[in-house]
N, C-alpha and C positions, 0 to 999 in steps of 0.2 A: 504494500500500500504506500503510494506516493508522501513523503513528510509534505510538502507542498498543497496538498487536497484542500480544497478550501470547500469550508463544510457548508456555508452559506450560501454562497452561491451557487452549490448542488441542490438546495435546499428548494430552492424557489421553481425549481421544472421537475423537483423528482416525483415520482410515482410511488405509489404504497405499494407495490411491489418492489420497487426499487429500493426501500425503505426499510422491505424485511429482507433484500438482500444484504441490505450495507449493515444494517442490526448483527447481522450472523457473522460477516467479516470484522467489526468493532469486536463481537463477546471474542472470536476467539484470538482475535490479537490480545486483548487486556486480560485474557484465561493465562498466556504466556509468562505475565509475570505476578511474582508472589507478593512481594514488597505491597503493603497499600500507597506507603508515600510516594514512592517510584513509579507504581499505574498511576496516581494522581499528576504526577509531574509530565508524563508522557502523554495523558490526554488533555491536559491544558495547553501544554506547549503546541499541538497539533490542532488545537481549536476545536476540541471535538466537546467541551465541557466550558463554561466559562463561570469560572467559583463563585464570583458577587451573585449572580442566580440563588445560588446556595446557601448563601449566609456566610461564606468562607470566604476572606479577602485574602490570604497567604497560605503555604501549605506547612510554616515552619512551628511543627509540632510543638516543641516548649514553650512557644507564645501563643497557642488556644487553649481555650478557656475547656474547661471540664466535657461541657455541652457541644461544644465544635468537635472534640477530639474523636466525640460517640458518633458523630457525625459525620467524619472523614474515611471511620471505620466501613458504619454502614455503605455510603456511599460507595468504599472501593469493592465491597459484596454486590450490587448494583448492578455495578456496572461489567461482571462479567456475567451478565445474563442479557444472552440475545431477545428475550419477552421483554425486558426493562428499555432496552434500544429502540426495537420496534415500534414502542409505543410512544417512546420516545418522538424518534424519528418522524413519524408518522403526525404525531403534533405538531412537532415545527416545522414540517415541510408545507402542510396546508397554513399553518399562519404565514410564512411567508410568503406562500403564493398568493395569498389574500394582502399582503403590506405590496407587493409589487401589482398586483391589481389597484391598492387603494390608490395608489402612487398615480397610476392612469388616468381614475377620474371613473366610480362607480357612479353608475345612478342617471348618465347622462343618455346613456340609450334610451326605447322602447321596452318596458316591464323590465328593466335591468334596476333593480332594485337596493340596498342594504348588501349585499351579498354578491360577490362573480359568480357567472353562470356555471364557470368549469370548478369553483368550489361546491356550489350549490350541488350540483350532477355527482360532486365526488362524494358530498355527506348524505345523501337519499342511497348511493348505493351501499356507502357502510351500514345506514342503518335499513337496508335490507337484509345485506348479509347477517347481520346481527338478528334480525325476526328470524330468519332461518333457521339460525342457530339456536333459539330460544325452544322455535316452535317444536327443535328436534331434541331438547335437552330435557330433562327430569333433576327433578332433588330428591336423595332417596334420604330417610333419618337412622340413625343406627336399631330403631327398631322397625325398619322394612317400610315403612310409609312412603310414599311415592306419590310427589305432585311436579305434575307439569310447569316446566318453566315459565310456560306462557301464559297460564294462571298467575303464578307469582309476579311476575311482571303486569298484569291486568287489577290487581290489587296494592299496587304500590303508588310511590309518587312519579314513577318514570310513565304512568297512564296520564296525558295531559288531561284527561276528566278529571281523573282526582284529584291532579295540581289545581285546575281552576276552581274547584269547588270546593278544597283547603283552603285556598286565597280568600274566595267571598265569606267564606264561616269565620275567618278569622279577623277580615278587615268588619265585618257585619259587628264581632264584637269588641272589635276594639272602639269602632266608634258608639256601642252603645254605652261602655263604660266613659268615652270621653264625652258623650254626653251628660251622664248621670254625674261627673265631676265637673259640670261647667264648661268646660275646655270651648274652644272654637276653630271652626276648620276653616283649612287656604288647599287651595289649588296652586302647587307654583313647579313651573317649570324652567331649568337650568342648564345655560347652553358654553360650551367653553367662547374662547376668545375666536377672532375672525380667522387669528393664524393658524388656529388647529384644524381648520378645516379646508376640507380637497377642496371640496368645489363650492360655488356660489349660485345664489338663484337670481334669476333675473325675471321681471314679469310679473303677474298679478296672477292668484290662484282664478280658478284651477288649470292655469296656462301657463306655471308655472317653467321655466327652463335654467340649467343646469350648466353652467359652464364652469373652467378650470378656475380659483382664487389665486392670483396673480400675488397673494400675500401670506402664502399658505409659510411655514418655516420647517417644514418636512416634517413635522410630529406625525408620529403612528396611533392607529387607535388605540392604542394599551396606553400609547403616554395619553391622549386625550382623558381615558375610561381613569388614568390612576390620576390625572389633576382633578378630576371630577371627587372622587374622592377624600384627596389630600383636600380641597378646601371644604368636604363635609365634614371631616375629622378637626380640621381647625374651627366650624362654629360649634361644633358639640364639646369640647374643648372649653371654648365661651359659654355654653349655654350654664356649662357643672361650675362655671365660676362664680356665674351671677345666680346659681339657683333658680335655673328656670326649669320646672317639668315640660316635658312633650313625649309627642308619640306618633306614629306614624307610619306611613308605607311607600316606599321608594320603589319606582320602576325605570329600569336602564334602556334605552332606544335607541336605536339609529336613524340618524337622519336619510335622506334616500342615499346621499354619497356613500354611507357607512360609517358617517361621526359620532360618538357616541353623545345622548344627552340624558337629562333627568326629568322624571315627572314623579313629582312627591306630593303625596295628601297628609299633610300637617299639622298635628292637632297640639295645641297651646292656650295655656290660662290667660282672659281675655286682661290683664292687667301686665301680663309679660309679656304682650304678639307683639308691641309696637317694637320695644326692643329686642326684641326675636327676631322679628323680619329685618330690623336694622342689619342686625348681626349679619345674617343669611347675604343678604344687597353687599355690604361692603365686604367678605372673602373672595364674593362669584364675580365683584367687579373690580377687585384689586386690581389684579394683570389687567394691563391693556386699557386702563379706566378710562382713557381719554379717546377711546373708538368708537365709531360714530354709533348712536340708536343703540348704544350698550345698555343705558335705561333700559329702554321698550324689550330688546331682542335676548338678552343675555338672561336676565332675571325676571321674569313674569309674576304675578304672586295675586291671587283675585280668590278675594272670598268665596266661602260654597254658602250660600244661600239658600235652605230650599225655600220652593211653590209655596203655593197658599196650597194647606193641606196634607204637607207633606213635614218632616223632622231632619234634621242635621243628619240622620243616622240613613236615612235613606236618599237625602241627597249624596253623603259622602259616599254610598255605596253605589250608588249610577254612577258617579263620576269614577270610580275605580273600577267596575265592572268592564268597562269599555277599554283601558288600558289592558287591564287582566285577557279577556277572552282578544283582545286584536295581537298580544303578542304569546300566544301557546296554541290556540288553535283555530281563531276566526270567530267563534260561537254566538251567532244568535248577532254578528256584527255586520253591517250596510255595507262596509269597502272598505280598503285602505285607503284614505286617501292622500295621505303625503308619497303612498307609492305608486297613486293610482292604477292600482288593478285588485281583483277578491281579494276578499278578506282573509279566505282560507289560506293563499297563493302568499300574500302578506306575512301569515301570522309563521308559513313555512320558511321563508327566505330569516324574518326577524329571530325564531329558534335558531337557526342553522349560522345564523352572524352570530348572535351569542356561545352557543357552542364551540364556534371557531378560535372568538376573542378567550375563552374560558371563564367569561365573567358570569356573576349570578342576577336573573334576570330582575329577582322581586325582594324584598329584605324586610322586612319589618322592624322597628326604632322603637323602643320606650316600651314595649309589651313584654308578658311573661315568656320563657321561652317554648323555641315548641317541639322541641325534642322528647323532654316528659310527658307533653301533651298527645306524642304519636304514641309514645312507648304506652300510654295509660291507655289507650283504644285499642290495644292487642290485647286488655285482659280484659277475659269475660266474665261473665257472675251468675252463669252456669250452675254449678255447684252449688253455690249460696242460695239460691231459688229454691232449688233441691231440698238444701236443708232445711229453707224457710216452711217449705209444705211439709216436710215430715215434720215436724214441730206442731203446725198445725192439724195435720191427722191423725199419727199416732198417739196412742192414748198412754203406751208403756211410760211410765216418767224416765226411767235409766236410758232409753233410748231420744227423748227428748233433750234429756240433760246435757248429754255427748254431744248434739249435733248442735245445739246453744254452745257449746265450749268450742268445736270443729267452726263456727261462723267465724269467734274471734280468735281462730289459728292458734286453739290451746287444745292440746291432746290428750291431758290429763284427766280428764271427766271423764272421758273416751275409756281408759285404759281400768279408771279406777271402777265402773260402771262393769265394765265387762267380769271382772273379779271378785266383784260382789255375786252376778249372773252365773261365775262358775261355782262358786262354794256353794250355791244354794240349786244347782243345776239346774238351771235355768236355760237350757239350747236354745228356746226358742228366740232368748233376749240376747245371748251370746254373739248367734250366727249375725246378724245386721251389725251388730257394734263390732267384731273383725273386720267383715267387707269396710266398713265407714273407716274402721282405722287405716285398713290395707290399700284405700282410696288416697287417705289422708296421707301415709308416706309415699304413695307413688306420684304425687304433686299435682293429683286431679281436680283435687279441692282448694278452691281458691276463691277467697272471700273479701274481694277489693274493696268493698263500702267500709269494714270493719277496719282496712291493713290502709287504706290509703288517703282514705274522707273522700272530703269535698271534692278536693281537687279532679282524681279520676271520677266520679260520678260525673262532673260538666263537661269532661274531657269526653266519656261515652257517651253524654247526650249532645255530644256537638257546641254547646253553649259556651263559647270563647269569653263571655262576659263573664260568665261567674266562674272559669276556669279564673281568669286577672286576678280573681277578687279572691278565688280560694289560696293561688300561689300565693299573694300577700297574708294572710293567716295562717298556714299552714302549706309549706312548699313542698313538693314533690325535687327530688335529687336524683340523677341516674346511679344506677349501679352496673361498674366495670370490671372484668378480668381483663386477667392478662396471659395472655398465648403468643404464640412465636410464627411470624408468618413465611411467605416461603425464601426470604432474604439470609434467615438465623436471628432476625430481629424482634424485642419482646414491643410488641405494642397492646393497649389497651385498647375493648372494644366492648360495647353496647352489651348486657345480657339481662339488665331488668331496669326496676325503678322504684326507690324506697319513698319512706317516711320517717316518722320518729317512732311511730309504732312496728315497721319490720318492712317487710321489703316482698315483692312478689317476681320471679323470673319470667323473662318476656322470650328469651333465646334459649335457643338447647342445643348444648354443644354435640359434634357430632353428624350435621348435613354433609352430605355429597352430593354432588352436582356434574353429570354424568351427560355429557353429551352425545352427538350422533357416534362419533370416533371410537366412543368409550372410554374417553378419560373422564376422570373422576374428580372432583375439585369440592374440596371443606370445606364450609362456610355456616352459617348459622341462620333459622328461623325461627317463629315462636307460634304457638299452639293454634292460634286463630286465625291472624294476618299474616302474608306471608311477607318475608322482608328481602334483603339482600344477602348471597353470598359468595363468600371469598375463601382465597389459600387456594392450596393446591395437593392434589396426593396422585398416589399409583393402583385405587382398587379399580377393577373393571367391574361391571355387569354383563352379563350376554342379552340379549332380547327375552330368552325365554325367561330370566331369572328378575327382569323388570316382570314381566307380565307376573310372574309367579308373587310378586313382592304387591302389585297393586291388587288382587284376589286376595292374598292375604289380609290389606290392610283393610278390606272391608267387610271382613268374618271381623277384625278387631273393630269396628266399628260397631257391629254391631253387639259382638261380646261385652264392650265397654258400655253400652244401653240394656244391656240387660244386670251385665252386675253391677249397675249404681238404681236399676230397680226391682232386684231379687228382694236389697235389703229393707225396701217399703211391704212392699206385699206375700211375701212368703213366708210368712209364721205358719199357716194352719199345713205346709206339705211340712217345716222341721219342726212340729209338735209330731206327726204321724211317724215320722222317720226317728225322730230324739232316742237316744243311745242311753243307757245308764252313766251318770253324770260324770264322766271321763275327761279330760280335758282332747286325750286322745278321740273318741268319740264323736266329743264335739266337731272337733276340724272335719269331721267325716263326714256331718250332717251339711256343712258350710258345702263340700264339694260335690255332696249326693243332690243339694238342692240344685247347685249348680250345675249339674247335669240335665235336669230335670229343666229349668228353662232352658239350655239349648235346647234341648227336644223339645220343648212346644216351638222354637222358633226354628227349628226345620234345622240344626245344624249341628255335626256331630262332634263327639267330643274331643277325636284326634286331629277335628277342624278348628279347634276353638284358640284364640291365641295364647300362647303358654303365660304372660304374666298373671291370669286371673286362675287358671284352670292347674297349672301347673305350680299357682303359690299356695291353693288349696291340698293337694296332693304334697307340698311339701310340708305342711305342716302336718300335714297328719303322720308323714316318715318321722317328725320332730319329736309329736308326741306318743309314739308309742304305739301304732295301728296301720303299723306294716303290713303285717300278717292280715289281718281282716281287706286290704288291697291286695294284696295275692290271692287269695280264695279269690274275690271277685274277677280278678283279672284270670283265672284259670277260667274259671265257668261263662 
């Protein structure tokens, strides 16, 4: 490989295939050597890495700091992985064919919009291939369950439905708490300076035309997208010095050239807006203040007013609505028209420029966060229902008492209940309070009004307002492990979500993720929603043994419906069946009834999944009634 290669300007014409060729030749030159400081020094010096990206401005180990040094390490494991180039590569080759597109003058054609046509053509086909991949992939869990990737992807946020419809639940409550506190809302949009931008409009809408800015000063849309930034960080800055609350929801756009701008809906106490919006006007119009119609064009800021008829909370939410569905997926929108053409054709070109730049399209300011708030909509209250009816129906008190202790995730009632039931041989009261315990540690039972309050109750009814209002009283915190991904590096990752009362798991370690090929890839999901996953491994599946694995998982479907309702309804078969008051005995009544609903539900016992059928059978090896399982299994 050439010392001379200049990676940049490969960059700007290469092909994603050409991308994962040069990936393969990068991993196995820097495979070659062992040193990390020595790879680090040979891929900098060749321009294939450039350290200030990183956070690293030197590579002279005794002078980094603790956190650089962990960082230099990682990095040189990295980088001999042709997957990490690849993707690498592949990134920066489309940003830079989009900087030497922008450099042209986007947006001056016919429907050439926000986006070049041959980036646009290049992102529609990754993310075809991508459906493909999805469509053909499976998650399977270590205990055989098997969902479709394309389910899991169809219930996530990567579904622009759910995105847009996350957006309006959350903006709907933010502004019905900043109503209920007073607050007042602005419309204001925020544009850089003239020099950041390609091109200029000439004209009156909507006859709008587009020619090159004779004053442009080369900036890229990343440096445009991070001034945009840098001076929203200097009035929030301002805002925590003078004690002004706000809150709000930021949306990032391009202009037709592809300049990135802001449209924010702004909510602030009607005694702090004046010097709030001050603030806001002189960061947006520092640079460049003396450019002409900077007033008018740069900084917009116009009250939301609603109708006659209508409230702050539903004006703020048309006005957001419209931003929201024009840039995810068109929805229910008239046209673009600053790109003049559909809405749908609009909202795809505006994804696809975001995607490119890497920035994030929507953000939310001053509200609770929402990370807790997805993790609390992954658990369900299932169980807790369950228990709430058998509380209410059953008459036994020992059996009522347990599942009152089992709500607020205390087992002892459970346990002490049960022991009372055996000394006095009670099978019929025994056999439901096992199954509930045997439930209870297999983590089926889960009682989030009790473990979590407020907060997750508004989180599963959708209500963003009193979710604000709960995180202020009583806050919801993630809870993380830490595992090792496929680098050798420990990172921390998502596996539930506490309180001060305990904590409930949302992820269960242990998914694969098995595509058409048959590789296999770790990652995590949780019991209800499916979520994202990651890592990587080496099990295979065969086809037959996916099929064999999705049959299975719904004999456990169904097993697990029958034994969390064996233990409501089956006293009068383990009074007929009740054994002289053994402890062994009893587990036998627990498995014999257990049988007995499979069989009415059509399914047999060496069909049944072994966590329910084969923990009964073991405890009865535990307690002493071996034998009396051999005779039967003889006959």
């Amino acid at each position: 490989m050439n010392p001379k290669f200049n990676l940049q300007e490969w960059l700007e014409t290469a092909t994603d295939s050409e991308c994962r060729a040069k990936a393969k030749e990068f991993a196995v030159r820097c495979s070659s050597i062992e040193e990390p400081l020595e790879l680090l020094e040979m891929v900098v010096s060749r321009g294939w890495i450039v350290l200030p990206e990183h956070g690293v401005k030197h590579l002279d180990y005794k002078k980094m700091k603790p956190a650089q040094r962990r960082y230099v390490l990682e990095l040189a494991a990295r980088i001999k992985s042709d997957k990490w180039w690849s993707k690498r590569l592949r990134t920066l080759a489309i940003r830079a064919a989009e900087a030497r597109a922008y450099s042209y003058g986007i947006g001056m054609g016919k429907d050439k919009a926000y986006v070049s046509t041959w980036n646009l053509e290049r992102m529609v086909i990754r993310a075809q291939q991508g459906a493909v991949a999805m469509a053909e992939a499976v998650a399977i869990s270590p205990d055989g369950e098997v969902i479709d990737m394309a389910d899991v992807l169809e219930g996530s946020m990567a579904n622009g439905k759910n995105k847009r419809t996350e957006l309006i639940v959350r903006t709907k409550g933010m502004a019905e708490r900043a109503q209920e506190l007073g607050y007042r809302a602005y419309a204001i949009t925020l544009t850089a300076p003239g020099c950041y931008h390609r091109c200029t409009s000439v004209g009156e809408k909507p006859h709008l035309k587009l020619i090159l800015n004779k004053k442009w000063n080369g900036f890229s849309q990343q440096q445009t997208a991070s001034y945009l930034t840098k001076c929203w960080a200097q009035c929030r800055t301002q805002f925590s010095k003078s004690e002004i609350d706000f809150m709000g929801l930021r949306t990032l756009e391009p202009h037709k050239d592809g300049t990135p701008h802001w449209h924010l809906i702004f909510f602030v106490k009607p005694q702090n807006a004046s010097e709030a919006l001050k603030i806001i006007r002189d960061k947006y119009l520092h640079a460049e203040s003396q450019e002409k119609n900077a007033q008018k064009v740069r900084v917009k800021i116009d009250a939301i007013k609603p109708r006659k008829g209508q409230d702050m909370v539903y004006a703020a939410v048309a006005y957001a609505i419209a931003y929201i569905a024009k840039n995810i997926d068109g929805y229910k929108v008239d046209g673009d028209t600053e790109a003049g053409m559909s809405a749908i054709n609009g909202a795809q070109r505006a994804t696809v420029w975001a995607r490119i730049l890497g920035r994030r399209q929507f953000q939310m300011f001053g509200t609770a966060p929402v990370t807790p708030y997805r993790e609390s909509r992954r658990v369900r209250k299932d169980a807790e229902t369950l228990l709430e009816e058998l509380i209410a129906q059953d008459k036994e008190p020992a059996i009522v008492e347990a599942a009152k202790g089992l709500i607020d995730g205390n087992l002892k009632p459970c346990i002490t209940e049960a022991m009372k039931a055996m000394r006095s041989g009670r099978a019929d009261v025994l056999a439901p309070l096992t199954a509930l315990r045997d439930l209870h540690l297999d983590g089926q039972i889960v009682c989030p009004t009790r473990i979590l309050g407020s907060a997750w109750d508004a989180a599963d009814k959708g209500d963003f307002r009193a979710y604000m209002v709960a995180m202020e009283n009583d806050p919801l915190e993630l809870v993380k492990r830490e595992q090792i991904n496929g680098y050798g590096e420990v990172v921390a990752v998502i596996c539930g979500v506490k309180s001060q009362r305990g904590q409930v798991l949302t992820h269960k370690e242990g998914w694969k993720v098995q595509g058409a090929k048959g590789k296999a890839r770790l990652g995590k999901a949780c019991h209800a929603q499916k979520g994202p996953f990651k890592g990587a491994s080496h099990i295979e599946y065969s086809p037959h043994e996916v099929a064999e694995m999705k049959r299975a998982q719904k004999q456990k479907q169904e097993a697990v419906f029958l034994g969390v309702a064996f233990a409501a309804e089956a006293k009068r078969k383990r009074r007929e069946r009740a054994k002289p008051s053994t402890l062994g005995h009893v587990a036998l009544t627990v498995s014999c009834t257990l049988d007995q609903a499979l069989n009415d539900k059509g399914i047999r016992r060496e069909e049944a999944p072994p966590d329910l059928s084969e923990r009964a059978r073991l405890n009865a090896q535990k307690y002493g009634a071996q034998a009396y399982l051999d005779a039967k299994n003889k006959n």
